[in-house]
N, C-alpha and C positions, 0 to 999 in steps of 0.2 A: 714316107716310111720311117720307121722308128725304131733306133740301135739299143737290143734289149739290154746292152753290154755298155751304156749309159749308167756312170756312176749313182745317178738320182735313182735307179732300183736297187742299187747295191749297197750304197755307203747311206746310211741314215740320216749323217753332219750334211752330207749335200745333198740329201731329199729333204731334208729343214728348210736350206736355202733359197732351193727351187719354189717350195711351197710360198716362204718371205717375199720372193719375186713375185708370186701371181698374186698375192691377198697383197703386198704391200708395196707395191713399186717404187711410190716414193718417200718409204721408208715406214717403219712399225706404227701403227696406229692402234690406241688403246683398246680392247675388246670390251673393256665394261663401260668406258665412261665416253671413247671414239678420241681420245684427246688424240690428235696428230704433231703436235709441235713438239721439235726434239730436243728443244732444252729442259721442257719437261718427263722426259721420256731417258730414262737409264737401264742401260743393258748389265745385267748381273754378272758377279763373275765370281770363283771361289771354285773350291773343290766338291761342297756341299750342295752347289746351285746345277740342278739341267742345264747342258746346251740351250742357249736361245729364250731364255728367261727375260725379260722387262720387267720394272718396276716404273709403274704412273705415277708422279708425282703431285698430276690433277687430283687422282682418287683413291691415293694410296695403296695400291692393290695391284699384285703378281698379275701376270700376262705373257701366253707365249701367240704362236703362230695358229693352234689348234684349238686358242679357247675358244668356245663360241663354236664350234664346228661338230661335224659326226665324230670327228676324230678324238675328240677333247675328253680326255679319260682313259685313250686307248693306253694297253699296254703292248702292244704291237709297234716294231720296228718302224718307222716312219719311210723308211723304204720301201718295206714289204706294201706297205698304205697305196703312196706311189703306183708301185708295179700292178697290184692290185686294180686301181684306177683304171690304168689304161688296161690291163687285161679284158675288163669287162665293157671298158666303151671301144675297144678294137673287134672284140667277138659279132658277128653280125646274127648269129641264134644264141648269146649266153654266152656264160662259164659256172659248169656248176659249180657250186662249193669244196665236191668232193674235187672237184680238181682243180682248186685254189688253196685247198689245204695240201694237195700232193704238191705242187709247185711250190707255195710261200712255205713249207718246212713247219707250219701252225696244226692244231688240231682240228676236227672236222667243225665242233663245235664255238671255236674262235673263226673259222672261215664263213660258217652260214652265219653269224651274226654281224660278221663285216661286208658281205656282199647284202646283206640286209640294210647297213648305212649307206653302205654307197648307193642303192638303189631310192635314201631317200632323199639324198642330193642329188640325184638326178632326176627327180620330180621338178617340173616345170611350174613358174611363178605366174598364175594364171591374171593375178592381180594387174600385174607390169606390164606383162604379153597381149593384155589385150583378147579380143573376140576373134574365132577365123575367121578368114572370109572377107569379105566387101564388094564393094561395088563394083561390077564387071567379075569379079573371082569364083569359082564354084567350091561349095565343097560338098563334100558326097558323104551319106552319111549311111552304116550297116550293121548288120548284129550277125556275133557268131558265136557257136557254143565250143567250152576249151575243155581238155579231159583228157580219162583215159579214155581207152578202146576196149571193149566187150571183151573181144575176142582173150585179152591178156589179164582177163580178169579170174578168178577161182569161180567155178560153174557155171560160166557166162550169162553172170546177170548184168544188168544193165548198166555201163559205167557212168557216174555220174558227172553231170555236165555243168559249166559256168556255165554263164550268159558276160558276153560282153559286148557293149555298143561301142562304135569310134565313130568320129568325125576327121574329116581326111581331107584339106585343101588340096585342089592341084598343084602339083608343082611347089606346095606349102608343107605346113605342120600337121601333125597328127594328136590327137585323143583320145585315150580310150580308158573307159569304165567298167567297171563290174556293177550291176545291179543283180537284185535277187530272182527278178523275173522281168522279161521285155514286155510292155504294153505300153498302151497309149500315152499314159501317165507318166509313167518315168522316161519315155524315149523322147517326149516333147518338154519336158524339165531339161533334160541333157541338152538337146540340141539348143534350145531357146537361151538357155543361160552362157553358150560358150560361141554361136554363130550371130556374124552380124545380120539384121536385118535385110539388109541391102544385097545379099549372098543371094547366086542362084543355087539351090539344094536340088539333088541328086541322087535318088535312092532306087532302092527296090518294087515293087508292087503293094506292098502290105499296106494295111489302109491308116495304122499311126503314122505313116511317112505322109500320106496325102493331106491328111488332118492337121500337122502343123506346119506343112508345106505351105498353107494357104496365107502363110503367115512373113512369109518373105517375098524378093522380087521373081523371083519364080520357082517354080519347082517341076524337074520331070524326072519320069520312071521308068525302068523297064521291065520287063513284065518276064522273071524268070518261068513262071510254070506254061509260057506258049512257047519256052526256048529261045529266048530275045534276051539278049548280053549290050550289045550295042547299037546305035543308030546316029546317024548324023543328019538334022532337018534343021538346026537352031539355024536363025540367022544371021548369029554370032559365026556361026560355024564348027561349033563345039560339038564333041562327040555326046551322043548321051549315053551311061552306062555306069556301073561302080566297081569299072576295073582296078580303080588304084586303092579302093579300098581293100579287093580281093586280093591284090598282091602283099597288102601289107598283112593279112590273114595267113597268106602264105608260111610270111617268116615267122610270124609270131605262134602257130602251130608247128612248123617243124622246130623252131626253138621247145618248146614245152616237150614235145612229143620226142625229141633227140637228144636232149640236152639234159633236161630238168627232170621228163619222164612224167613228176606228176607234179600238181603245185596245190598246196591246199586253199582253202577257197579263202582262209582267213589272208593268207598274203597276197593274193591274187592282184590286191591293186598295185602295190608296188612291183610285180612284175611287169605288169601296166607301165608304169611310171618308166622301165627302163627300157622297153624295147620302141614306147614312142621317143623319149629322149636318142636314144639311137640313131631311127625315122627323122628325127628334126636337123639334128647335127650327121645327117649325111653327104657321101662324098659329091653326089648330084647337085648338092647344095652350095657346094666349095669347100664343105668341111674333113677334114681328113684325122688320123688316129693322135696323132699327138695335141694338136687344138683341140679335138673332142673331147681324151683326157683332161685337159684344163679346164674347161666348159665345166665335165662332173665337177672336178675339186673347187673350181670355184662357187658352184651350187649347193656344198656343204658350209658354207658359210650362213648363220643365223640358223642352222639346222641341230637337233640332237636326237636321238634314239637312243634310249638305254634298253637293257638288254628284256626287261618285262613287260615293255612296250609291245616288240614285234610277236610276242610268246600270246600273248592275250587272244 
């Protein structure tokens, strides 16, 4: 549990610090040139100079804790950053904007473009992380449409719908995409580029799951339109079924639908991006709210978003 009344939300000078602690444990390292040796490495000091300034003597050039980061530009309190962080990786459906501008004392329009950064550091490094799945591992893979509801629409025409697929290890990580439309084409792009081979897949009926299913060590279905959810036959012993895909559809609609309300389709993948990051760094995991905030801040490192980026 996490004491919100921890000075690193409050005081800026030790939200600095704390941040110094996670990017630099054993001590400042150069953000443009990485130089780490501290004889070359001088901390600023004057009237004129920011808290927490460096000057590289490798490459001549200013450095604090935030270059190189979402944060590097911000004029936002480096507390409010902080508090911000873990707000949204504590929320298990969100936090919208308008209620990070009521809480952090900021404008609506300085809070949707900061929960817009945070949401790009906590995009997952698909690079380093590796494929899901493996050998003996399942993972289950489903598509679901995100939106409003008719009903709350002006003459109940028809609300308009995302598509998005995820890939869902047991007991593992999650995935998930927006594409423009689900078919064969893009569902077997998705899953082929991000599952291993060796993965037994786990999906629904529809015949793009069977089609690239044939393409790993096994693959089985269960057949929603006869009313079949789950079955146990493997002689692994495994259940078959895409329960834990369903659950994580769970959250991730009543987040949108209670929280958010509506998401437009341009930013959709970085909401993506935060409620799997969430799913990954969860408590079933070992991971709990104050780790998991370090996790984001530490994934805003090598990351930038400026403000015509997410507007596009």
């Amino acid at each position: 549990m996490t004491d919100l009344t921890n000075p690193i939300f409050t005081d800026a000078d030790k939200a600095r610090k704390h941040l110094e602690a996670l990017y630099w444990p054993r001590g400042p390292v150069c953000r443009h040139c990485d130089n780490a040796d501290p004889t070359r490495i001088t901390k600023l000091k004057g009237k004129s100079t920011r808290p927490g300034v460096h000057w590289c003597n490798e490459c001549n050039k200013p450095f604090s804790v935030t270059v190189g980061t979402v944060m590097e530009d911000s004029k936002i309190p480096l507390n409010k950053w902080v508090l911000a962080f873990h707000l949204m990786a504590a929320s298990k459906k969100g936090m919208s904007a308008h209620q990070l501008h009521r809480m952090l004392g900021v404008t609506y329009k300085t809070a949707w473009f900061l929960c817009h950064r945070i949401r790009e550091a906590m995009g997952e490094d698909v690079t380093s992380s590796g494929p899901l799945g493996g050998e003996g591992k399942i993972v289950e893979a489903d598509e679901t449409y995100v939106g409003g509801k008719a009903k709350n629409r002006a003459h109940g025409e028809p609300a308009p719908k995302k598509a998005v697929v995820s890939l869902i290890e047991r007991d593992g990580r999650a995935r998930s995409f927006h594409v423009a439309s689900v078919t064969a084409k893009t569902v077997r792009e998705i899953i082929a580029t991000n599952v291993s081979r060796k993965s037994t897949l786990m999906s629904d009926e529809a015949n793009f799951y069977s089609r690239v299913g044939a393409e790993f060590a096994a693959h089985h279905a269960v057949d929603h339109t006869r009313k079949e959810y789950a079955y146990a036959d493997l002689p692994s012993g495994h259940t078959v079924s895409i329960n834990v895909s369903e659950n994580f559809y769970s959250i991730l609609k009543r987040g949108i639908t209670g929280t958010y309300h509506s998401i437009s389709e341009a930013h959709l993948h970085r909401y993506l991006k935060e409620f799997d990051f969430r799913y990954n760094n969860r408590s079933k995991l070992g991971v709990e709210d104050a780790e998991r905030a370090a996790k984001a801040v530490l994934g805003a490192e090598g990351k930038r978003l400026t403000y015509n980026q997410p507007t596009l």
